[in-house]
C-alpha positions as CSV (number, residue, x, y, z in Angstrom):
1,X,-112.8,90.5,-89.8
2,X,-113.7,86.9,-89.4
3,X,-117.1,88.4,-88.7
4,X,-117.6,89.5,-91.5
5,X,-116.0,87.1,-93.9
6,X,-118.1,84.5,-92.1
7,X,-121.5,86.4,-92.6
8,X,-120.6,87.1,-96.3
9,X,-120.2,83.5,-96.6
10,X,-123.9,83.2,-95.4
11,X,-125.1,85.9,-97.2
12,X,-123.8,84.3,-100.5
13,X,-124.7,80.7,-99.7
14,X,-128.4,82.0,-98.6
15,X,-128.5,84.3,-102.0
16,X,-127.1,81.6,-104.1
17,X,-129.9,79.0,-102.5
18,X,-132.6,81.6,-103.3
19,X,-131.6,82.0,-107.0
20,X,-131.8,78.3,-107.8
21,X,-134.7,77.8,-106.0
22,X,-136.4,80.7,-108.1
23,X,-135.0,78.7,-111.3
24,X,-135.8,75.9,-110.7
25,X,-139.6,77.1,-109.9
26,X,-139.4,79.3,-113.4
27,X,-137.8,75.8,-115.3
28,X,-140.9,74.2,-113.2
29,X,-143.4,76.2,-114.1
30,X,-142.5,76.1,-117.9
31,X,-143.0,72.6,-118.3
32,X,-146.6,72.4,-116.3
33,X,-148.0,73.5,-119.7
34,X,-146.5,70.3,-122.0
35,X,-147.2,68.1,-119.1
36,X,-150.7,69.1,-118.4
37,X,-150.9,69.4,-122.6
38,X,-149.2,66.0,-122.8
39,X,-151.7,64.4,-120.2
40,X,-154.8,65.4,-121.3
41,X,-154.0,64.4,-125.2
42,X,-153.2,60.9,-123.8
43,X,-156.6,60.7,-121.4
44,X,-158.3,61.8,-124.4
45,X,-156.7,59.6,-126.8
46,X,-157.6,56.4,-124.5
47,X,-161.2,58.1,-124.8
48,X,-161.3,58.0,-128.3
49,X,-159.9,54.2,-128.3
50,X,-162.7,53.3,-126.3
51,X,-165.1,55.0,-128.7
52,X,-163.9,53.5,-131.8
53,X,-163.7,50.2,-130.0
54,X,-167.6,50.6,-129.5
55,X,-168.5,52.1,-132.5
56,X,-171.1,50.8,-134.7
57,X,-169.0,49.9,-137.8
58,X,-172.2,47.9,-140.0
59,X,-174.1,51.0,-139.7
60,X,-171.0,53.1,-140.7
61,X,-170.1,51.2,-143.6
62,X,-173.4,51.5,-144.9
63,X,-173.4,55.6,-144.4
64,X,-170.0,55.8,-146.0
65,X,-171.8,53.8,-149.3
66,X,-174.4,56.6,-149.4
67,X,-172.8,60.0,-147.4
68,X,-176.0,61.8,-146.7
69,X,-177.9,63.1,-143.5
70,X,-179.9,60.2,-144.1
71,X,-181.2,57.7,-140.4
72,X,-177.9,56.3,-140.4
73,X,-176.3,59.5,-140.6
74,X,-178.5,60.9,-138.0
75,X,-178.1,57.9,-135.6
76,X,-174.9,58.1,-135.3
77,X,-174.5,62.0,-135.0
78,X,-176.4,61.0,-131.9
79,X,-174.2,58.8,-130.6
80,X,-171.2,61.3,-131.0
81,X,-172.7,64.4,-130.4
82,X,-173.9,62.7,-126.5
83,X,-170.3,61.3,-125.7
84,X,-169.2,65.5,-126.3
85,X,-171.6,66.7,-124.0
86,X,-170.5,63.9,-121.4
87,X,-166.9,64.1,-121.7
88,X,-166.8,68.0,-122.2
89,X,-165.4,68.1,-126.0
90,X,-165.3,70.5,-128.2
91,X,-166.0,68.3,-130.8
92,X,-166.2,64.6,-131.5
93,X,-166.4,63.5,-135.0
94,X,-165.2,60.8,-137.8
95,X,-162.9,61.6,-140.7
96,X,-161.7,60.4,-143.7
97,X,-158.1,59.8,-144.6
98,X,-157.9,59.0,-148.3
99,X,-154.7,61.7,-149.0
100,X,-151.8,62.5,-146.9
101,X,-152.7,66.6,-147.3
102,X,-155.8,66.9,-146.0
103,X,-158.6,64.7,-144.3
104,X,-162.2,65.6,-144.6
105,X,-165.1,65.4,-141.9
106,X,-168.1,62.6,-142.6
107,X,-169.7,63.0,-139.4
108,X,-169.9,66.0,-137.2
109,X,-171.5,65.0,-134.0
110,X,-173.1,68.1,-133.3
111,X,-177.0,68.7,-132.7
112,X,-179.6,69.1,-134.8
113,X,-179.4,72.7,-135.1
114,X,-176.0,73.1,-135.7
115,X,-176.1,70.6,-138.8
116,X,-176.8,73.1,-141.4
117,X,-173.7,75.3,-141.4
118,X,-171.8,71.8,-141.7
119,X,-171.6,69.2,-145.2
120,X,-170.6,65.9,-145.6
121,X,-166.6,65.5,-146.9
122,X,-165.7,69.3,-145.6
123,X,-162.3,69.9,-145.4
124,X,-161.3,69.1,-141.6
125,X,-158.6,72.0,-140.2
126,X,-156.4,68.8,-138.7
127,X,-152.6,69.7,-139.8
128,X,-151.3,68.2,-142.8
129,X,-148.3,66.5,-140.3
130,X,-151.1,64.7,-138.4
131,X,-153.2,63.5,-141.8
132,X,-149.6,62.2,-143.3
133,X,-149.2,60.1,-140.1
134,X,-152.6,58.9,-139.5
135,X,-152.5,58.0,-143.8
136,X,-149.3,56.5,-144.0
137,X,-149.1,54.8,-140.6
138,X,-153.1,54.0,-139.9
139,X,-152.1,54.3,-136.4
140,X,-153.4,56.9,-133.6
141,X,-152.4,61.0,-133.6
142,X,-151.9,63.7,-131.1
143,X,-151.8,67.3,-132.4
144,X,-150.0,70.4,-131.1
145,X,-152.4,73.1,-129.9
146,X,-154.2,74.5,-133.5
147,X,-155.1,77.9,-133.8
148,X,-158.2,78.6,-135.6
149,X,-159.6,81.7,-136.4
150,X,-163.3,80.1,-136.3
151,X,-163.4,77.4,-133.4
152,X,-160.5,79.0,-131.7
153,X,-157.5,76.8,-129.8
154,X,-157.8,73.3,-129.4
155,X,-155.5,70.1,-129.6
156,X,-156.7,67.4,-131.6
157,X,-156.6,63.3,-131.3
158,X,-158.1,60.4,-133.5
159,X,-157.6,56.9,-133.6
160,X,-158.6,54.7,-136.5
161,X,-162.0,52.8,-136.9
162,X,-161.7,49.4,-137.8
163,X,-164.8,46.9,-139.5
164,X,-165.2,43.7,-138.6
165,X,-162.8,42.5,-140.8
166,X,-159.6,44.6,-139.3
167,X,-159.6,47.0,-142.3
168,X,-159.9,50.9,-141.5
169,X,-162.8,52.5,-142.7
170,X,-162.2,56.5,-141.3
171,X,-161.2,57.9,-137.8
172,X,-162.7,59.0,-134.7
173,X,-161.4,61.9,-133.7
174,X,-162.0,64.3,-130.6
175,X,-160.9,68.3,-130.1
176,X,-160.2,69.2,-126.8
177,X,-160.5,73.4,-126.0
178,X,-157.5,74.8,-124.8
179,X,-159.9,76.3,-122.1
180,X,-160.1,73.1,-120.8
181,X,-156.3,72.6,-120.6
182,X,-155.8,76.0,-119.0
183,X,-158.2,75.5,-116.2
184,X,-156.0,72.7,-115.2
185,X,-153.0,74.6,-116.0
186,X,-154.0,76.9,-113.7
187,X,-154.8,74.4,-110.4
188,X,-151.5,72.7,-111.5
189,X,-150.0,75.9,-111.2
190,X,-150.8,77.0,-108.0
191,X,-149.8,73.8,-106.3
192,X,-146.5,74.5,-108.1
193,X,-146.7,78.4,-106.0
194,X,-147.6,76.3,-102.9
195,X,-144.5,73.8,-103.0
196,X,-142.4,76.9,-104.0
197,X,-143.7,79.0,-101.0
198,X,-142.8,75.5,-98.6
199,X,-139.2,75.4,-100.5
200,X,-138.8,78.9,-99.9
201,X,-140.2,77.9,-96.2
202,X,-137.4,75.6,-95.6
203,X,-134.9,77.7,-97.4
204,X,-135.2,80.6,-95.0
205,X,-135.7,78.2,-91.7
206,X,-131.7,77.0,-93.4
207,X,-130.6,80.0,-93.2
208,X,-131.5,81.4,-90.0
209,X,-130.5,77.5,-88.5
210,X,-127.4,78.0,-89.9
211,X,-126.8,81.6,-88.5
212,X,-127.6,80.9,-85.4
213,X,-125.6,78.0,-85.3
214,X,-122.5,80.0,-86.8
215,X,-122.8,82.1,-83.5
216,X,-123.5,79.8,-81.3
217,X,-120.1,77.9,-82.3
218,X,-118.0,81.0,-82.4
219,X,-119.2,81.1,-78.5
220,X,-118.4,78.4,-77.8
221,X,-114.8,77.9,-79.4
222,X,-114.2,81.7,-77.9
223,X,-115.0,80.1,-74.2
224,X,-112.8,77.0,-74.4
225,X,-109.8,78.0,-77.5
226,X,-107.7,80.9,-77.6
227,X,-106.5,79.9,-81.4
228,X,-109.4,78.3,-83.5
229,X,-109.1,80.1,-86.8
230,X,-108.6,77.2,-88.5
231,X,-111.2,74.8,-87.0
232,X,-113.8,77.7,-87.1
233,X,-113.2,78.2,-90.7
234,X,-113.3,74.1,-91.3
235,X,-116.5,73.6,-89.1
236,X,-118.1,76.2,-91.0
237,X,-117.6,75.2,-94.1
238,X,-119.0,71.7,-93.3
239,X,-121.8,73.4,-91.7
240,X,-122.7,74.9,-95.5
241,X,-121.8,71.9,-97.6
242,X,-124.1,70.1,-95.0
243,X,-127.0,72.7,-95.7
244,X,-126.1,72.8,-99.4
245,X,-126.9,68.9,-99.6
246,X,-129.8,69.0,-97.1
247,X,-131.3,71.7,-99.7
248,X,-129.8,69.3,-102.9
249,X,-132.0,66.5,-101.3
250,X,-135.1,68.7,-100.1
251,X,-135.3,69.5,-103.9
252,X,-135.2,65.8,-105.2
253,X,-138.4,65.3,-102.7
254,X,-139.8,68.4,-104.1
255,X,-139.9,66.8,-107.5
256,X,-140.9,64.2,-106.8
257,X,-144.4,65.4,-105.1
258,X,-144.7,67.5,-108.0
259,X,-144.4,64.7,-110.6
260,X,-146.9,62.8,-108.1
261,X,-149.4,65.5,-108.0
262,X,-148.7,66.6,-111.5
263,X,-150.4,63.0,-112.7
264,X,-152.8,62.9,-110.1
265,X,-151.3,60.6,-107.6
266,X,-152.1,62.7,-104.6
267,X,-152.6,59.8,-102.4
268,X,-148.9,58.4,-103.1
269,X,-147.7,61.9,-102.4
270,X,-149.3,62.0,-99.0
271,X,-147.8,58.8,-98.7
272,X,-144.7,60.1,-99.7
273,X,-144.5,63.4,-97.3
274,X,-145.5,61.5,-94.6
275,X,-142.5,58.8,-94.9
276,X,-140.2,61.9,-95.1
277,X,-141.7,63.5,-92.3
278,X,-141.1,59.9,-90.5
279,X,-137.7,59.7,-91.9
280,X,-136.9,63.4,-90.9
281,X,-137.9,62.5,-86.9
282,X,-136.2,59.3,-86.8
283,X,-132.5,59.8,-88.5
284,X,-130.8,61.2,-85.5
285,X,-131.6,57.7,-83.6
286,X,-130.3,55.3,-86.6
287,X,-128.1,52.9,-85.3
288,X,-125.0,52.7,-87.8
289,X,-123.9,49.2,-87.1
290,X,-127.3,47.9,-87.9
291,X,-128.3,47.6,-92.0
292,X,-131.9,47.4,-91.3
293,X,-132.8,51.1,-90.3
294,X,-135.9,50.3,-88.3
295,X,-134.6,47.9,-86.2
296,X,-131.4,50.0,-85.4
297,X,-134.0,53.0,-84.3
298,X,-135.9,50.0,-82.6
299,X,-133.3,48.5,-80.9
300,X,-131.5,51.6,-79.5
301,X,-134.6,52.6,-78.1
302,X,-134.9,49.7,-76.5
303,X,-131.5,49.9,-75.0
304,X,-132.0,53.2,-73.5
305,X,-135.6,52.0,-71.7
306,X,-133.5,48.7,-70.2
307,X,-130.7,51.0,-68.9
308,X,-133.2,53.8,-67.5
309,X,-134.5,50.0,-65.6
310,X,-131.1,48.7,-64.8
311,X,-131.3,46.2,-66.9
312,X,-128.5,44.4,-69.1
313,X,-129.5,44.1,-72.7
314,X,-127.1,42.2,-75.1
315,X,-128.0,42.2,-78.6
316,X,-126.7,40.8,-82.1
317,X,-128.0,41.4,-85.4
318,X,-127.1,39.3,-88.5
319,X,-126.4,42.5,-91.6
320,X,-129.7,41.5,-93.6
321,X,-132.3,43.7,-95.4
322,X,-135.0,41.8,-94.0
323,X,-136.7,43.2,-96.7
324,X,-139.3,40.1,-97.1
325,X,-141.0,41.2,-93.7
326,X,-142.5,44.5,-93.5
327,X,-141.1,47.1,-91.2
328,X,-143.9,47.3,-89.2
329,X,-144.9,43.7,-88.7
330,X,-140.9,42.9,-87.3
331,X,-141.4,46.2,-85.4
332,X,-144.4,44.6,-83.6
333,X,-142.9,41.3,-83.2
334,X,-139.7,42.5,-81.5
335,X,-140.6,45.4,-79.5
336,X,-143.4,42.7,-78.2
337,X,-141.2,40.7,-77.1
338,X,-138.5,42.6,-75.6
339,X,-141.1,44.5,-73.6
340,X,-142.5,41.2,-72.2
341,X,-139.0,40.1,-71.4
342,X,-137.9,43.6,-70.0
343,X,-141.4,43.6,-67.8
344,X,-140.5,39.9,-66.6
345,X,-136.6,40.9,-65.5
346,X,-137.8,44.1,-63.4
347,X,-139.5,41.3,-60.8
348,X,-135.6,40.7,-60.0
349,X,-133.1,41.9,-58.2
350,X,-130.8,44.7,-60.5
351,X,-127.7,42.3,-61.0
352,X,-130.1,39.6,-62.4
353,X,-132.0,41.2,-64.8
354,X,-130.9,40.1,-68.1
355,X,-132.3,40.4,-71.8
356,X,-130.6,38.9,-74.5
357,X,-131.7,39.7,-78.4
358,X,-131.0,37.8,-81.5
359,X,-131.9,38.7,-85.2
360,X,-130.4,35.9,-88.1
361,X,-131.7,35.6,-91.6
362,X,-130.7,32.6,-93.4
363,X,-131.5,31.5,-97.1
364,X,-135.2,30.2,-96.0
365,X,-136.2,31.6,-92.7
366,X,-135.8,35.3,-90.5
367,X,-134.9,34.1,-87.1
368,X,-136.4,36.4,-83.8
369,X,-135.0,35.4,-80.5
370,X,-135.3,37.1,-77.2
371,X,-134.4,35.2,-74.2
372,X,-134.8,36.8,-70.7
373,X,-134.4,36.1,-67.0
374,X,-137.3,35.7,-64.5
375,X,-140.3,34.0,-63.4
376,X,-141.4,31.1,-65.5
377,X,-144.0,31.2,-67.6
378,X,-145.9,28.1,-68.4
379,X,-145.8,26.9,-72.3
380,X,-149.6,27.0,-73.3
381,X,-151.8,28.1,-76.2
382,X,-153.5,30.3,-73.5
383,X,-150.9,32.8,-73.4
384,X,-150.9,34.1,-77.4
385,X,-154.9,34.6,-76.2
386,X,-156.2,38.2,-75.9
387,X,-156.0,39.6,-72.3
388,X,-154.7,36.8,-70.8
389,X,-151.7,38.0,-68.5
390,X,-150.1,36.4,-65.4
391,X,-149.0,40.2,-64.4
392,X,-151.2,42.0,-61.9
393,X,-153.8,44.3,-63.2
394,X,-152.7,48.1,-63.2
395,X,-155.3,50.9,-63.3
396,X,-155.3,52.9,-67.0
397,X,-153.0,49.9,-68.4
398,X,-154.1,47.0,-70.6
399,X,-152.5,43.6,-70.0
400,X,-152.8,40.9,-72.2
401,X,-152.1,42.0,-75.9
402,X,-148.6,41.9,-76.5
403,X,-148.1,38.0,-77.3
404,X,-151.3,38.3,-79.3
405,X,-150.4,40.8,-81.5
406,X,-147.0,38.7,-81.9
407,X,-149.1,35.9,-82.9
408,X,-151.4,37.3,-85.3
409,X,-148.6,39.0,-87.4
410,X,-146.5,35.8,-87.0
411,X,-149.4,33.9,-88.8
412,X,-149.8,36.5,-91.4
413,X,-146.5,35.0,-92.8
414,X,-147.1,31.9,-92.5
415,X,-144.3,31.5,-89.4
416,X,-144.0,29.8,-85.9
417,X,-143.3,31.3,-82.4
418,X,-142.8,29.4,-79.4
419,X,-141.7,30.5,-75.7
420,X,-140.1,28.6,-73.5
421,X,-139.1,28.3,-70.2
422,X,-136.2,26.4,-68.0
423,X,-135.3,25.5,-64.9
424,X,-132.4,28.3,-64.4
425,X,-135.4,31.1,-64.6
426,X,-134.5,31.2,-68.3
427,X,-137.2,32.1,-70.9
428,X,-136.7,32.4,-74.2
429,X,-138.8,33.2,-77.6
430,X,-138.2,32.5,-80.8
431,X,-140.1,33.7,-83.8
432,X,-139.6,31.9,-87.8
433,X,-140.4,34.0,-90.5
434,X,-140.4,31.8,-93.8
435,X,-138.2,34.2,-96.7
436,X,-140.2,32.5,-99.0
């Protein structure tokens, strides 16, 4: 019976997984279209900014005193009709605004041989919402998609076209072909299929995880407890509230790479899988006691390596972000350091070998100290040098690049290091990192 209870369980925390993740690809999937819509109508507009920005007013003015295909006409038709072809338009054109009903076209910016079926002042299909705005307001419009039974679907933008002397004299506005918008619809969608396939991935790699780990368990608590009803039942539960929130978070990512990719920032969400596939290696070595994540993971390690060497590591960290070094650079500085001092202890007998760490942050400086037993090594601007190394050389291993490394970085913030050693076979190294 417990069997079975547990398996149903399963079966209706894996079904119930499933159906949201199908939702939440449907919900998804329904707004790639107003995103994709959205995004291109802005790109667009910022086109049509630049345009007008650029546009030659003087000769404008003076086609707007005498609307015919006249040169000025023509030169400018030019102008328009080669920033279509480049930015792949379905039309880029001026209007005029002098109603808030309807706007009419002045300049098509078509070629030559599609100027006849067009006149000067015809009525332009933009919406009569968009017209009001751009009459009332002077300011830039976006349309929704427009059906037209002639040019077909498009969205429309314009911005207005100002003289010299800040006044608006028409609008520049572009039509964007809805072909255009579904051919990137359609990429967009099938990354969307590609995350929902690596969801749906994860999702069954969950559930099989947590079924073999449900009968692993009841092994085990069958081997060692004759009465574990009521710890099964609790550890169980755990285990699917654990799974539940490990799929809660795996969905937040998710969305995250999809708004990144969604906009185009595929390099920031390459950046952003790898640190979760950093994250998702390192988090069963975090050291709780520590704030600074990386350090924890660094010093734990660290503690392992000097107790697989018999040696005795003490270590104390002030709770600080450290947030005004990078991860990496205090990474390098430290685990420099601790493996010269760890190398250095190991020419000692076991009961001697001593490493002593020391992190402190204080309102202007990050403190680094490491202070080790052994031989003594002679204070000199030789030793932060590349390859230089008092240890014997060892096939297949490079000496000498440790305390360089720790000085480069150090400099990089503007900090000091300095190692000394004492009489007692006492060496110690401390590294200043200005906050500031």
């Amino acid at each position: 019976m417990k069997n079975h209870k547990i398996k149903l369980i399963l079966v209706i925390s894996a079904t119930l997984l499933i159906v949201f993740n199908v939702l939440s690809f449907y919900v998804t999937d329904q707004n790639i279209e107003t995103t994709v819509e959205e995004a291109i109508a802005n790109q667009t507009l910022e086109t049509a900014k630049e345009i007008s920005a650029k546009f030659d007013t003087a000769t404008y003015k003076r086609f707007l005193s005498n609307p015919e295909k006249n040169d000025d006409y023509w030169k400018l038709n030019y102008q328009l009709n080669t920033i279509r072809e480049d930015i792949g338009a379905l039309f880029v054109y001026t209007i005029k605004v002098d109603n808030p009903k309807v706007s009419h076209t002045m300049i098509a910016g078509l070629p030559r041989t599609e100027q006849e079926f067009f006149k000067i002042g015809a009525v332009c299909t933009l919406p009569e919402r968009e017209v009001r705005h751009a009459y009332y307001s002077g300011e830039s419009y976006t349309s929704d998609i427009i059906d037209d039974n002639r040019y077909g679907n498009y969205l429309s933008v314009g911005t207005p076209i100002f003289d010299d002397y800040n006044n608006i004299i028409g609008f520049l506005a572009i039509d964007i072909s809805t072909d255009k918008i579904n051919t990137i619809n359609e990429s967009v969608q099938e990354n969307n299929v590609i995350i929902f396939l690596v969801n749906s991935i994860f999702l069954l790699i969950a559930i099989c995880l947590s079924y073999f780990l449900q009968n692993w368990y009841q092994r085990e608590v069958t081997k060692e407890i004759e009465n574990t009803e009521d710890t099964y039942q609790g550890e169980i539960q755990t285990l699917l509230s654990s799974v539940s929130s490990l799929r809660h978070d795996f969905s937040n990512h998710i969305q995250v790479i999809h708004g990144l990719l969604t906009i185009g920032e595929s390099e920031k969400a390459r950046q952003y899988v790898n640190s979760l596939s950093n994250e998702v290696q390192l988090i069963e070595s975090i050291n709780s006691t520590i704030e600074h994540p990386g350090l924890a993971i660094l010093l734990k390690s660290k503690k392992i390596a000097a107790q697989n060497h018999q040696i005795a590591m003490e270590t104390k960290v002030k709770q600080d972000s450290y947030q005004r070094i990078k991860t990496t650079d205090m990474i390098k500085i430290l685990s420099n350091l601790i493996d010269n001092a760890m190398d250095a202890t190991r020419e000692l007998t076991e009961d001697s070998r001593k490493v002593s760490i020391f992190c402190d942050a204080n309102e202007t400086h990050y403190i680094f100290k490491v202070i080790n037993t052994g031989p003594k090594v002679v204070s000199s601007g030789a030793i932060f040098k590349q390859g230089f190394s008092t240890k014997p050389i060892e096939e297949g291993k490079v000496r000498g690049q440790g305390l360089f490394i720790v000085k480069e970085v150090v400099k990089k913030y503007n900090g000091d290091i300095s190692i000394e050693s004492s009489g007692d076979n006492i060496t110690t190294a401390i590294v200043k990192i200005p906050v500031k």
